[in-house]
N, C-alpha and C positions, 0 to 999 in steps of 0.2 A: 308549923313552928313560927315562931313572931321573930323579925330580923333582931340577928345579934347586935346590940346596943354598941354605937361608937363608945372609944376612951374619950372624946372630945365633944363636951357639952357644946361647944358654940358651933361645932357644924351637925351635931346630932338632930336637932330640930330641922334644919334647914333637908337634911337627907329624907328623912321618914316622913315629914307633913310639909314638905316643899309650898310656899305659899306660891300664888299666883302669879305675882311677879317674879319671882325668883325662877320657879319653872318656867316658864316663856318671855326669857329675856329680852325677846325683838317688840315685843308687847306692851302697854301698859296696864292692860286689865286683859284675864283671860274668863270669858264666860264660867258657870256654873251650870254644872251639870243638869239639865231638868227632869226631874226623877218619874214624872205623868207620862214623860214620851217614855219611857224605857219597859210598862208594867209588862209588855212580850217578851221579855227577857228574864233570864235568874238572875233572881237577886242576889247571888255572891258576887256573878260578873258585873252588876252594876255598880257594887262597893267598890270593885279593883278600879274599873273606870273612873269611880269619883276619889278615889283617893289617889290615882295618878293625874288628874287633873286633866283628864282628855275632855273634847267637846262631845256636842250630841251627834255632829257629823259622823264623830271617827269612833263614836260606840256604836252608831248605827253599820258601820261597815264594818267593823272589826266582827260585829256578833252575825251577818251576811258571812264573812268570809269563817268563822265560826263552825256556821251550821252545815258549812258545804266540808268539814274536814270531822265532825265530831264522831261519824262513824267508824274510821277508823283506829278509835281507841275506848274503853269500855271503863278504865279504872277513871275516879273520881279527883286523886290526887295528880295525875297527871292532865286530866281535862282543865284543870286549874290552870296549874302551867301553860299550856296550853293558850289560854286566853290570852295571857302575858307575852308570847310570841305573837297572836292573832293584832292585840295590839300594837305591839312594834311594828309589823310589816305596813299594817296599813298608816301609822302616823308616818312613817318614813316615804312611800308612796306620798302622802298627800303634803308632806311638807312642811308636819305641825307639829311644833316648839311645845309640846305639852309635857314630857319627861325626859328626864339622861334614862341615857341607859343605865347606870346602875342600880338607878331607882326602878327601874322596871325586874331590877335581877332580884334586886331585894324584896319588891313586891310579891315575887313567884319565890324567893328560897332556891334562886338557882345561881351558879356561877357560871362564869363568862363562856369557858368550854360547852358546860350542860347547854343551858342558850343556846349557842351557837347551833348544837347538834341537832336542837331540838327544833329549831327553823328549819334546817338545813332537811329535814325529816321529814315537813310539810314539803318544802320541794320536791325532794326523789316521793314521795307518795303520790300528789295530785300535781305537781308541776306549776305551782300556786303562787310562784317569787318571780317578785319582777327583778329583772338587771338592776334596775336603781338600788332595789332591796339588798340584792347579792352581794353588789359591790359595797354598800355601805355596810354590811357585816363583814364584807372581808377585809373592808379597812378597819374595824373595830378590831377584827380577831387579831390583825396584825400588830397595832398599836397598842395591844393586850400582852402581845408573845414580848414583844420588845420593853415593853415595861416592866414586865418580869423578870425577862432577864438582866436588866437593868439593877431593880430592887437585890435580887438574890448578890448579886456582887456588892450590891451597898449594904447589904447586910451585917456583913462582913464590918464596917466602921457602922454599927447602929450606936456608938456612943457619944459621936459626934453630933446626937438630939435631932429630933424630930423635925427641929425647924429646917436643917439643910439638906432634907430629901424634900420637904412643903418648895423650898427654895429653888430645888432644882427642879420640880415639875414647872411651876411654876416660870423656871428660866425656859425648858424647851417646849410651853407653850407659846410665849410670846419670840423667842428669837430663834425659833427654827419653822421656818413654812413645811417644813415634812417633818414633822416629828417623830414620826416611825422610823428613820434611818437608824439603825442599832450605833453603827459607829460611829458616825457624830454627837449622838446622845450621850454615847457613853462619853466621850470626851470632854464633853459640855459636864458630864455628872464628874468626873475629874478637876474640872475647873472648881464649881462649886466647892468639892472636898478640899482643895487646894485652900481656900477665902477661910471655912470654920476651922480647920487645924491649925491654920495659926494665926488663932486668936481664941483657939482654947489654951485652959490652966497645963500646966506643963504635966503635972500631976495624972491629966486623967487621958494622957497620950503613953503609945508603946512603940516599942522601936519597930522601925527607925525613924519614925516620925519624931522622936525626941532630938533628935539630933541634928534635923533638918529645922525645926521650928526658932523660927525670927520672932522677935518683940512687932509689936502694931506700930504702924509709923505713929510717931506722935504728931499729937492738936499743935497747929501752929499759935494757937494762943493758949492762957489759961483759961478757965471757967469765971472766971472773976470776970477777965476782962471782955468776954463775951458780951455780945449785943444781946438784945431781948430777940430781934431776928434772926436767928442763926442762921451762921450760913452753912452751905450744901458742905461735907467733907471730903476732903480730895479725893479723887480716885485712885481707890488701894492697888497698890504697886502685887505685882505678880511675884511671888517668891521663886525665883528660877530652881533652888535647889529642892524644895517641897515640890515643886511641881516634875522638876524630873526623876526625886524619889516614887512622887506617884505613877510617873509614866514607867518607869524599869519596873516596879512588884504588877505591874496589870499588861506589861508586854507593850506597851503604846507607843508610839511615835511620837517625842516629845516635841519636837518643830510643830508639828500640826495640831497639838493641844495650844502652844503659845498661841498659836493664829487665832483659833476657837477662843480663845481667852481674850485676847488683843481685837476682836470685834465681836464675835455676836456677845459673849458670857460679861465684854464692859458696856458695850451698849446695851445690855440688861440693867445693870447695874443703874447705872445713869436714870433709867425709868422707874425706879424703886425711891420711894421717900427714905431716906436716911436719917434727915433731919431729927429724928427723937433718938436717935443711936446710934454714934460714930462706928463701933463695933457690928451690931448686931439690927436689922430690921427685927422691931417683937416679932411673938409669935403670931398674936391673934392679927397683927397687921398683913402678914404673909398667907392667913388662914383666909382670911376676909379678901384678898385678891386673887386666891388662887379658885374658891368660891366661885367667886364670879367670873372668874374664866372657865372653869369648868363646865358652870351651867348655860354659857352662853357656847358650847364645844356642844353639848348635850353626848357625852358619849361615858368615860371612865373614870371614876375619883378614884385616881392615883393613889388618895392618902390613907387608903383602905387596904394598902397592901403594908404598909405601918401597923397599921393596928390588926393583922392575922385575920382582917373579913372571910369568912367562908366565899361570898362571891365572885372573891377573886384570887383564892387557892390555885397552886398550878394541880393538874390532874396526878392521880398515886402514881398513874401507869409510869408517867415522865420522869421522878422522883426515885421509883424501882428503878429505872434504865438507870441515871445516874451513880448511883449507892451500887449498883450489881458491878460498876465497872471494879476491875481486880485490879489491886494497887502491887501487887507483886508478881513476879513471873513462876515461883514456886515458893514455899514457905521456907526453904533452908537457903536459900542463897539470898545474899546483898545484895538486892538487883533496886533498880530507881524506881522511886515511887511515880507512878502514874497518876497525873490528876485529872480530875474528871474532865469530858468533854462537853462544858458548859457553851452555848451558845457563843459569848462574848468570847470565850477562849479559843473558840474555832475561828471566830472572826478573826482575834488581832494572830492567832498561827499563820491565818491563809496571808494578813496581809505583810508579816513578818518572812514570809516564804519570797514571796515577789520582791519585796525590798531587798533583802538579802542575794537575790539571784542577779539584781539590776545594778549591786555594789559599784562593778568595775564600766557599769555604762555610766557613759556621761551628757550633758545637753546638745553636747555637738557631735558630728561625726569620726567616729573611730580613723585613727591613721591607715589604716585597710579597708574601710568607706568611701574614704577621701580618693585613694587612689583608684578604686572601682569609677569612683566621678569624674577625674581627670581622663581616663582611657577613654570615655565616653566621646563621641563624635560632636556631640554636645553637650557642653559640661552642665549638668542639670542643677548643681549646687546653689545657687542664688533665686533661680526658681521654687527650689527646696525650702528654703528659708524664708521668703517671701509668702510662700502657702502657706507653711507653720504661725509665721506671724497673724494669717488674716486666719486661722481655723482656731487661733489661740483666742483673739478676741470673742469669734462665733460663741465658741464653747464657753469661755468663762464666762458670757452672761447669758447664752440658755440656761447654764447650769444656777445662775442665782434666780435666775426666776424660778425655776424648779424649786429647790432647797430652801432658798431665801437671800436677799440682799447682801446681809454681812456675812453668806459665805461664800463668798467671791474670791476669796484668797484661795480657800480651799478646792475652788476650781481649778487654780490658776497649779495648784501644786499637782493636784490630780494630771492634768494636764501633761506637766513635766515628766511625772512619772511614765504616762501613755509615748511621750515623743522618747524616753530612753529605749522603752521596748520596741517602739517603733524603727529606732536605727540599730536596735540589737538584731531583729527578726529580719531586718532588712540584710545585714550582714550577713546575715547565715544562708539566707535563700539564696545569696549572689553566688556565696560559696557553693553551694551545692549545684547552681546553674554551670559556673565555672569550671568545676568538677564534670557534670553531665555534659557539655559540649567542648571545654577544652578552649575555651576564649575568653576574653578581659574587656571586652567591646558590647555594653549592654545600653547603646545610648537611646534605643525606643524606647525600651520601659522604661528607663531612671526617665525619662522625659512627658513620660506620660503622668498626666496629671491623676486621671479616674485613680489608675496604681496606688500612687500616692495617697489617697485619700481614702483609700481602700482601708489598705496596710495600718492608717493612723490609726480608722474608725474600729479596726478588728483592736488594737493594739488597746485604745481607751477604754472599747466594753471591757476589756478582761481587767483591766484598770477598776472601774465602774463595777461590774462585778464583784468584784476579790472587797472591796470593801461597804457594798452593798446588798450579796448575797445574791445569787443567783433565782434573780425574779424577773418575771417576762408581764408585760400589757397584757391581761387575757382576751380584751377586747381590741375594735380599734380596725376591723379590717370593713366596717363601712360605716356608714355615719348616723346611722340609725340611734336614735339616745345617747348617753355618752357626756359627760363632760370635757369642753373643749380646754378647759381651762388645766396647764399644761403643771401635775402636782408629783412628778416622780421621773426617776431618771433609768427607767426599767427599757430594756431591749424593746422594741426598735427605734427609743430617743436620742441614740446616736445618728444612726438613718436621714432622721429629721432634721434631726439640729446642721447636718453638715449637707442636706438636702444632696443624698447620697441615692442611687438606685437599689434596689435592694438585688437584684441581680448583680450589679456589679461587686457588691459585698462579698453574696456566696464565692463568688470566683477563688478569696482570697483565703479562703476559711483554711481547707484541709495544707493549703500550704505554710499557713503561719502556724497550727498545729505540728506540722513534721520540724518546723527550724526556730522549736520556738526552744530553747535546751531544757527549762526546769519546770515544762507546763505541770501542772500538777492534774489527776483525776475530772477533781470537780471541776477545772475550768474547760477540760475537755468534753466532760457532759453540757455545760452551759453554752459555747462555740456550734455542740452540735445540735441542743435545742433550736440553738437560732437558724442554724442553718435547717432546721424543720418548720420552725414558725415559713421561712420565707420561701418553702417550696410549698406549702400548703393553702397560704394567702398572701401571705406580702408581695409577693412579687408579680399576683398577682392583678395588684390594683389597677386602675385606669390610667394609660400614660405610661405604664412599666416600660423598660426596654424589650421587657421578653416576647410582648406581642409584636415589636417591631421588627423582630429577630426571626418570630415563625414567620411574618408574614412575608419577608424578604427569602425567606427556603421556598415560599410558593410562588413566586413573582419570578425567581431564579430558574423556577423548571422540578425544584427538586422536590418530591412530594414529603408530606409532610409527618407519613408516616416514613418516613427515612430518615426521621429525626435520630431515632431507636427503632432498629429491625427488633420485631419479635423473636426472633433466632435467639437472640442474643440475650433472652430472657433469664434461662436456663444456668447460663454460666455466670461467677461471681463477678463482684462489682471490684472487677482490676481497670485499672487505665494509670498511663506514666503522663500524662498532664498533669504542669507544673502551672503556678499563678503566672507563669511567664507565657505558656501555653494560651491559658484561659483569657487574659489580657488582649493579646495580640491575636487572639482570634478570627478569622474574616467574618465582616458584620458585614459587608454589603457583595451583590452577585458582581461575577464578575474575577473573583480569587480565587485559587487554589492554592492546599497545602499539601506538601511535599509529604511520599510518604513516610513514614517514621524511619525506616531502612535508608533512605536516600542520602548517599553522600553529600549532597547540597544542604542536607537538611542544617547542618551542623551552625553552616556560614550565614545560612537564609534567617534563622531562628537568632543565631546570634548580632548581627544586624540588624534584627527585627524587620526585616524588608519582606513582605509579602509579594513572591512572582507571579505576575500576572501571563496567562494562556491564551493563546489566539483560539477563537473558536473554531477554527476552521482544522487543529488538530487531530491528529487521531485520537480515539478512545477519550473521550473529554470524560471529566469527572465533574456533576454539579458541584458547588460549594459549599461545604460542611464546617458549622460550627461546633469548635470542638468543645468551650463554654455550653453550646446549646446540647449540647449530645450528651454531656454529662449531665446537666440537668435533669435532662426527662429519664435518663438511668434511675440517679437516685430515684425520683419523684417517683418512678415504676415502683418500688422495693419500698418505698414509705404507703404507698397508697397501697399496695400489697398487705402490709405488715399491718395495716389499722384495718382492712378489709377479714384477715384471716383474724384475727383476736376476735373483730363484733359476731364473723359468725361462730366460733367459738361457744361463746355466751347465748345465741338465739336459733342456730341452725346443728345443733350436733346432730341431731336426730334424720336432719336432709344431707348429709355430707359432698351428695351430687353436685346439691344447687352453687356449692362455694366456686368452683370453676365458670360455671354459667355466669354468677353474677360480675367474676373479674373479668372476663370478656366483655361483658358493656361494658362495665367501668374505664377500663382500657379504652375501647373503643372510643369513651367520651372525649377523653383525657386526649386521645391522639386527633381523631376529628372533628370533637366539637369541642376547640378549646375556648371556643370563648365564652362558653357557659360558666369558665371559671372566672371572668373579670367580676370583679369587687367583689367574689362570693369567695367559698372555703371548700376546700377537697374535700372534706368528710360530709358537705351537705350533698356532694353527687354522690358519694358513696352511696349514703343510708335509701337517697333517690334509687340507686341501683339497683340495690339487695328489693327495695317493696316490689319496686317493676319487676323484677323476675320472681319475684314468690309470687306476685297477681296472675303470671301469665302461666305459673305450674300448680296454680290452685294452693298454695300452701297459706296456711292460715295466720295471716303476721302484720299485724297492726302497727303504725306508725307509733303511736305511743307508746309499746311494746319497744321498736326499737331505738329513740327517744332514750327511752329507761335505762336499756344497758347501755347504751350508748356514754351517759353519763359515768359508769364505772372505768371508762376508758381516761389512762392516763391524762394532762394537760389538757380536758377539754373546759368548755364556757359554755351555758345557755344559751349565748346570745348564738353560735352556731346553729342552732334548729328554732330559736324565736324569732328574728329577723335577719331574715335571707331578703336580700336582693330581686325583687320581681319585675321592676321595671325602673326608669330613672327616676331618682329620690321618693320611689315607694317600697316597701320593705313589710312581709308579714311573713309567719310560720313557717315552716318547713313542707310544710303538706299542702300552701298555696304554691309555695314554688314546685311542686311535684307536677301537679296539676295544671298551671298556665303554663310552668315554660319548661322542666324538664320533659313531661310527658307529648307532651308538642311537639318541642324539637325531634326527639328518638322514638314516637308511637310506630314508623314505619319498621324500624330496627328491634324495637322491640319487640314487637304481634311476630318477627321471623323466629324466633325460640319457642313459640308454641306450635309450629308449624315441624311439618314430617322432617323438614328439610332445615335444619338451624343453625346457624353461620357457626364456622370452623373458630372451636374455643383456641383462647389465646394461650399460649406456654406458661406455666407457672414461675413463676421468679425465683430463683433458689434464695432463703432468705439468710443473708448475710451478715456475719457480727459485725457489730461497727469499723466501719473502712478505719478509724481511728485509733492505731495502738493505744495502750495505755502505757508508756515506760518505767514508770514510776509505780506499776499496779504488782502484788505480789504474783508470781508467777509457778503454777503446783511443777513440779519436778516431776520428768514420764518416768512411769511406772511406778510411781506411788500413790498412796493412797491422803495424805497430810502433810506432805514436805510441799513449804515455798520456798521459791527465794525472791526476795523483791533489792531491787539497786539501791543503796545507798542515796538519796535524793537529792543533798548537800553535808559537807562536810562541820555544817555549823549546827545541823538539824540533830537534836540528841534523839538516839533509838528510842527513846521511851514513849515518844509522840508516836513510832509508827506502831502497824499494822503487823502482825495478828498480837490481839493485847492479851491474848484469854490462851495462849498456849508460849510454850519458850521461845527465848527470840536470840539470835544468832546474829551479831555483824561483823561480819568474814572483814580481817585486816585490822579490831580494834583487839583491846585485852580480852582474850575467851574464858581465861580462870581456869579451877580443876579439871582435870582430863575427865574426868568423870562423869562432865557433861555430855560428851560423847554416846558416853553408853545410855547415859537418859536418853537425847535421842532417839539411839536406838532400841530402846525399849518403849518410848512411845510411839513408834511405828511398827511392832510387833505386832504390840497388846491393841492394834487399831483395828476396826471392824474391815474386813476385806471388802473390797470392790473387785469387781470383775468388768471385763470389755465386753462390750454387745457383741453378739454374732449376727453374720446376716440369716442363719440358721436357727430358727426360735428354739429345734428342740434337739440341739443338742447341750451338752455339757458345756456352761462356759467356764472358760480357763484364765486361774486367777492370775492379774499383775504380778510383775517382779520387784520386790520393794530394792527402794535404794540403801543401800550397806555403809557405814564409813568404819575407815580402818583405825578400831581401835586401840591398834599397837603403836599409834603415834609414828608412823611410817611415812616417810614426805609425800609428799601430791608429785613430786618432781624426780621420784624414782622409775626409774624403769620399766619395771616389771608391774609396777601400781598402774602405770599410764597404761599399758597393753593388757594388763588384766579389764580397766575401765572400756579400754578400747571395744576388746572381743564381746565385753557384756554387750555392751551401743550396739555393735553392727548381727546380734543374735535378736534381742528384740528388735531393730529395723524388719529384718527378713522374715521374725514372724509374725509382727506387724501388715508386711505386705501381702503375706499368707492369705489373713484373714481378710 
């Protein structure tokens, strides 16, 4: 099929027969094709190449990289396509300004998803994509997702013309250095709508935009009196009341839209010729510069999603999810309509959630902060403040070199918001320390700086998150390729920016989770990614604390597998360490800590005074960290959990070998931990599993596990393509097998083929996440479809939550007809039974007791209601414990 024809003649041309200059805008002349070198080639693939304007260089490679992938597909329509990816990878590889990408979509009759999939395809096949390649499709796919979801909400005012969507791409190409942020896009696409509403006819607006729209400042002169020079027109005044109309119908923050407005969306302004139109830049003036930004971007014409391009349709699949959400909870009752969960709307909920929960915090310390600081032995308040100061400057201009210049305010508020959470989450852990030991005297920690810095840095990601979406660096853990140049503010760019350890981070994590009061789900999953990024690599770069830490347990006497006894495999991942625990930690030989039981504990802890022991003692105990102890816990049970998944996928068939291989792995991990500096846990892993299938003869090829490997959650390429093999040299996974893992461990390994083969390590019991969810719906025992989930805030309407596709109940608000009662319970009747495992395969099992509610409107606070509830509880306990 021949690409659907723009509505717009004047960039029509320029799309489909892109001339030379225009396609290679760093350029002034781009070679022509020379058709004599190419006659080894098909000639359809030679037309795609001359009609995309590539050289002879990158049609000689593209059709090399061609020949090595065309066997595994056989239809002719898709060998086409085909080419159109083979192209792309390698112009991106080499660096060359020969087509955008949309012109290559349009080439092949594919959109941006297809594409994507269809590289992505050549990868998981022959492993064919370089990192450069990867990451510049993932930023495309990204900048794809966020454009869409952009347009779909502008869709919505598509009568405010064509020109102020050209206008607004246009704006967050040139005043946003990360244009992909959804949330400041969108706000930047707010600013925009703000400028064309009013200064459209009144006539062709609806409420409540009518209501809100101002006349246009007028010309301080007439047209008469006008020079032949005109000059520039003033810079149009923000309508405060349009613009917080627009902010209240789209959920937005209207402070932080002025800001976005009052620098980057005027300093846009300002760069735009006005001069032919007080009101309005023409159209073709806006088309003609958004052009040539486009083509010199080489990635996605925006203006295509204007005009319903096929290339750049969102997928049905996505569109079904949407449309399938159920706008009511039953058809006969007046229940609130549910609106859909469009990206943008999940955005400004989440960050509408956190603002809302930070209400009653304020910039400075609460009157019950303040007094935590004066008990202090040392009043830590001015040091406090003093830090704040100098992490505030840090952060507001990491954070514009990231984003961009003019949004530096926007740091600057980010920011603030991070310090309210900061002395909220501060509050709450004192409390509960308080509480735990029974004392007002916290002048270590409040004094300790690391803390501090900790607390802020946890407090800003979720900050940083909540309005950027929980996206992590997928690279990054050696220096292997990579751009230095610093375009996103994704986990671990906190780390960095405050030149933070990433060990000292983890310490703070699970505690500013427990006292954080309104943490929501997803920020709970993004806390605990990070704290997996940094036990898998970050922590362990060159220079970490954590080697300093092992290497101080072997210096001290204590061996190093006594970091974590293996005993202690078995049992769940419990421990009553507090961040105040993990802090105060003993980092050098020489201390000991009380034990948990010990009456002193209470004063020694609360003091933060570490006792030091004569060695000459009885019973001496080496020095244990209890930061470091929990570490290697977790890290056991993560390298467990990604070890039992791979062989899942590659080993069902050996179920033996899975023990065997976590026993080296283990093994590595406690004694040869330095195999992990600059490298990644899952490259000793996959190292583990080939040594032990080599040494039991099982047949399993690196590339084999490679393969699945990839199907495994949050992984990267760059984990099996360059690993670490000596200093500043880096290749494969199978060289580093080979020189230095099989090296190091060949004595250790060759013992498992042997009669005699070292005692396998305990299996880890694998643990739901140490991290409640409180906020999460929770089933009701003995049923089979009853939750209840808490109330989250009292501002938050039920319609937003969870479960949207069956009735929803909030206990304490208006309930209506009795009669929903008995729905209820009739949708827990008519519900398919479940039953409880036995440890007895073959007997009968015995089904749940569903839960009842009393339909006769009988109070909860009745007697005989509470002791009937009662005797049912304590009859399933005991046959609970039966079985």
């Amino acid at each position: 099929m021949p690409p659907k024809k723009r509505s717009s003649g004047a960039t029509q041309s320029k799309e489909l027969k892109p001339s030379a200059e225009g396609a290679s805008p760093d350029k002034k002349e781009s070679p022509e094709l020379n058709l004599k070198k190419h006659r080894d080639k098909d000639a359809e693939f030679v037309t795609l190449c001359k009609s995309l304007h590539v050289t002879d260089l990158v049609c000689d490679r593209a059709w090399v990289l061609w020949k090595t992938v065309q066997d595994s597909t056989d239809e002719v329509t898709v060998q086409k396509k085909l080419w159109g990816a083979c192209l792309f990878v390698t112009a991106t590889d080499m660096d060359a300004s020969c087509f955008t990408f949309t012109q290559v979509l349009k080439a092949v009759n594919l959109s941006v998803k297809q594409f994507v999939a269809l590289v992505k395809k050549l990868d998981v096949n022959l492993d064919t994509i370089s990192t450069k390649v990867n990451s510049a499709l993932a930023r495309l796919e990204k900048k794809y997702d966020v454009m869409l979801a952009l347009y779909q909400r502008f869709e919505k005012e598509r009568d405010t013309m064509r020109s102020c969507w050209t206008m607004f791409l246009l704006a967050k190409g040139r005043a946003l250095q990360m244009d992909d942020d959804l949330v400041i896009s969108f706000q930047l696409l707010l600013c925009t709508l703000e400028l064309f509403i009013k200064r459209c006819p009144s006539e062709l607006l609806q409420a409540p935009y009518t209501v809100s729209k101002v006349q246009s400042p007028p010309t301080r002169t007439s047209r008469r009196n006008q020079s032949r020079a005109k000059p520039r027109p003033p810079e149009p005044e923000v309508d405060v009341q349009l613009l917080e109309t627009l902010c209240k119908e789209n959920d937005c923050n209207t402070e932080e839209v002025k800001n976005v407005y009052q620098t980057s969306f005027s300093a846009f302004l300002d760069s735009l010729d006005l001069s032919r139109s007080p009101d309005f830049p023409q159209v073709n003036d806006l088309d003609q510069q958004y052009e040539e930004h486009y083509l010199k971007s080489r990635d996605i014409d925006g203006r295509l999603f204007f005009d319903g391009d096929e290339t750049v349709l969102a997928p049905k699949l996505e569109i079904t999810q949407v449309e399938r959400t159920p706008k009511k909870n039953l058809p006969d009752e007046d229940a609130v309509l549910i609106p859909p969960q469009t990206p943008i709307r999940a955005a400004m909920t989440s960050i509408q959630q956190l603002r809302g929960g930070l209400i009653s915090s304020g910039d400075q310390p609460s009157t019950i902060l303040t007094t935590y600081f004066k008990n202090c032995t040392v009043d830590p308040t001015q040091d406090i403040q003093k830090r704040l100061e100098t992490l505030e400057q840090v952060f507001s201009q990491r954070f514009a070199q990231a984003v961009g210049p003019r949004c530096a305010v926007l740091g600057k508020q980010r920011f603030t918001l991070g310090v309210r959470l900061y002395y909220r989450v501060m509050e709450e852990l004192l409390k509960s320390e308080e509480k735990r030991l029974s004392v007002q005297n916290f002048s270590k920690l409040l004094n300790d700086s690391t803390f501090h810095t900790s607390l802020l840095a946890c407090a800003l990601e979720v900050v940083m998150a909540t309005y950027g979406g929980s996206s992590f660096k997928t690279g990054g853990y050696n220096s292997a390729g990579g751009d230095p140049a610093e375009t996103d503010v994704c986990f671990p760019w906190i780390l960095d920016t405050f030149s933070l350890a990433a060990f000292d981070f983890y310490k703070v994590i699970e505690s500013f989770i427990k006292a954080f009061p309104t943490v929501t789900k997803d920020i709970i999953k993004h806390l605990e990614t990070c704290e997996n990024l940094i036990m898998e690599r970050i922590a362990w770069r060159t220079g970490s604390l954590l080697f300093e830490l092992l290497k101080q347990e072997c210096e001290s006497g204590a061996a190093v597998e006594q970091v974590e006894t293996t005993a202690s495999f078995a049992q769940p991942l419990q421990h009553n360490h507090t961040a105040a625990d993990l802090y105060l930690s003993p980092v050098r030989p020489g201390l000991r800590i009380l034990p948990p039981d010990s009456p002193a504990t209470s004063t020694s802890q609360a003091s933060s005074q570490a006792t030091t022991q004569p060695a000459s003692q009885s019973s001496p105990r080496h020095p244990k960290s209890n930061s470091l102890s929990l570490f290697y816990k977790k890290l056991y049970r993560l390298a467990y959990m990604r070890l039992k998944t791979l062989c899942s996928y590659l080993l069902s068939s050996h179920p033996e070998l899975e023990p065997i291989i976590w026993t080296l792995f283990q093994y590595t991990l406690q004694h040869e931990y330095e195999l992990m500096k600059d490298r990644h846990l899952d490259q000793l892993m996959m190292s583990a599993m080939y040594a032990i299938c080599k040494v039991k003869s099982v047949d399993l090829r690196f590339k084999t596990i490679v393969t699945a490997y990839k199907n495994l959650p949050n992984t990267n390429q760059e984990t099996f393509k360059n690993v670490l093999i000596s200093e500043g040299h880096y290749d494969s996974i199978i060289v580093f097998y080979n020189q230095v893992f099989m090296q190091k461990l060949k004595t250790n390994i060759l013992q498992y083929a042997s009669n005699r083969p070292p005692t396998l390590s305990p299996i880890p019991q694998i643990p739901r996440s140490p991290y409640k969810f409180p906020n999460s719906p929770l089933r009701v025992p003995g049923s089979n479809n009853v939750y209840v989930s808490p109330l989250k805030s009292p501002r938050m309407s039920p319609s937003i939550m969870t479960p949207r596709s069956r009735m929803l109940v909030s206990i304490g608000e208006s309930f209506g007809l009795s009669n929903r009662f008995q729905k209820i319970n009739q949708m827990v009747n008519n519900s398919d039974r479940s039953f409880k495992r036995t440890h007895d395969l073959g007997s009968t099992p015995k089904p749940l007791k569903r839960l009842r509610f009393d339909v006769d409107g009988q109070d909860e606070a009745d007697g005989s209601t509470r002791s009937r509830m009662q005797e049912q509880k304590m009859k399933e306990d005991a046959e609970s414990k039966k079985e």
